[in-house]
C-alpha positions, -999 to +999 in steps of 0.1 A: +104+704+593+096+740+576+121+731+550+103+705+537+067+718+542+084+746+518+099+721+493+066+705+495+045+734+485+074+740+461+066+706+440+027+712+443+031+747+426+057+735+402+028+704+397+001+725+395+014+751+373+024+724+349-010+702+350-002+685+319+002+642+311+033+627+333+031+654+361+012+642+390+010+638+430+006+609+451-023+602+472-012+605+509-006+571+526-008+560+563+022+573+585+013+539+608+009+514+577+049+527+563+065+529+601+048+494+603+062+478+576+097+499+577+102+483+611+088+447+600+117+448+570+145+462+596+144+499+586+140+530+607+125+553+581+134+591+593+102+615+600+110+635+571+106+608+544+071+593+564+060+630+566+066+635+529+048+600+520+020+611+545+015+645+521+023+623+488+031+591+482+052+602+450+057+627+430+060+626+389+072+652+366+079+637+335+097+609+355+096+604+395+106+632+418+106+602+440+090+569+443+059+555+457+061+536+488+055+502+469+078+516+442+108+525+463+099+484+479+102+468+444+138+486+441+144+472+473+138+440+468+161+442+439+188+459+450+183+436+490+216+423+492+239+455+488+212+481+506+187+460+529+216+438+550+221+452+572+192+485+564+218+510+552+199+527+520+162+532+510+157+536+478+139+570+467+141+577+428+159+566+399+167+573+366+158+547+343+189+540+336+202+519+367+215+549+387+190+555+423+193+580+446+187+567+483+180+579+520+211+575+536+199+556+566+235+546+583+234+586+586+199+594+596+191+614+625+159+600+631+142+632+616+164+633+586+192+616+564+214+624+537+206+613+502+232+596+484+242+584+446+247+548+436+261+550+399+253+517+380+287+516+365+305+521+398+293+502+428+261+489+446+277+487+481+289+525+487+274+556+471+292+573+445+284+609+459+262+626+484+231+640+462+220+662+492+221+674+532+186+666+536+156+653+520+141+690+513+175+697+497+171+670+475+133+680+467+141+712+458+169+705+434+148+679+419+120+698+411+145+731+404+164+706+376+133+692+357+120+727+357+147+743+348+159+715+319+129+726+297+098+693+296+095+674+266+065+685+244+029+670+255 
């Protein structure tokens, strides 16, 4: 879990050093409340993705690092058919454009999962590529691209 205490304290510097409108933090949400509903909707959520939503649940800069909780459930519902049956992907950011990356839960160790690609022009039910190892990988690239891409004026 270092690795993603690290990417976390990455996105809070990269957040606070910003502090501008369209760059914010979640507030942190109850591990029990998402593990509760997870299980109640067939999903086994892995630590590192209820630890993350425990710190902040979401992240915005400019667009979302990744979803809210409720957010990531509204692209659930849409997207139910192809991801939630059987539980294979939980939706973590998207964007705007129909493209979402996703927790790859058919791969999840329990701690940790993959996060994969679903392109809007290719296919719902598989992934078009693997976006990341782990869910600190795919922080830190995040947060490394949006920096790194130069933010629209204010």
């Amino acid at each position: 879990m270092s690795e993603l205490r690290a990417a976390i304290a990455g996105l809070r510097k990269a957040v606070q050093d910003l502090d501008r409108p369209g760059v914010s933090l979640g507030k942190p949400i109850d591990r029990g409340a998402v593990r509760w509903l997870a299980t109640k909707l067939g999903f086994a959520l892995p630590s590192a993705y209820i630890d993350l939503l425990a710190t902040h649940d979401g992240a915005t800069i400019v667009d979302p690092v990744y979803f809210s909780f409720m957010a990531s459930l509204d692209v659930l519902v849409i997207h139910r058919r192809e991801w939630a049956d059987p539980a294979r992907f939980w939706p973590l950011t998207g964007d705007g454009s129909g493209n979402y990356h996703c927790l790859d839960l058919t791969r999840s160790n329990g701690s940790d999962s993959p996060v994969v690609c679903f392109d809007a022009m290719a296919s719902w039910e598989e992934p078009e590529s693997q976006s990341a190892a782990t869910l600190a990988e795919f922080l830190d690239a995040e947060v490394r691209a949006r920096l790194g891409a130069g933010l629209p004026p204010e």
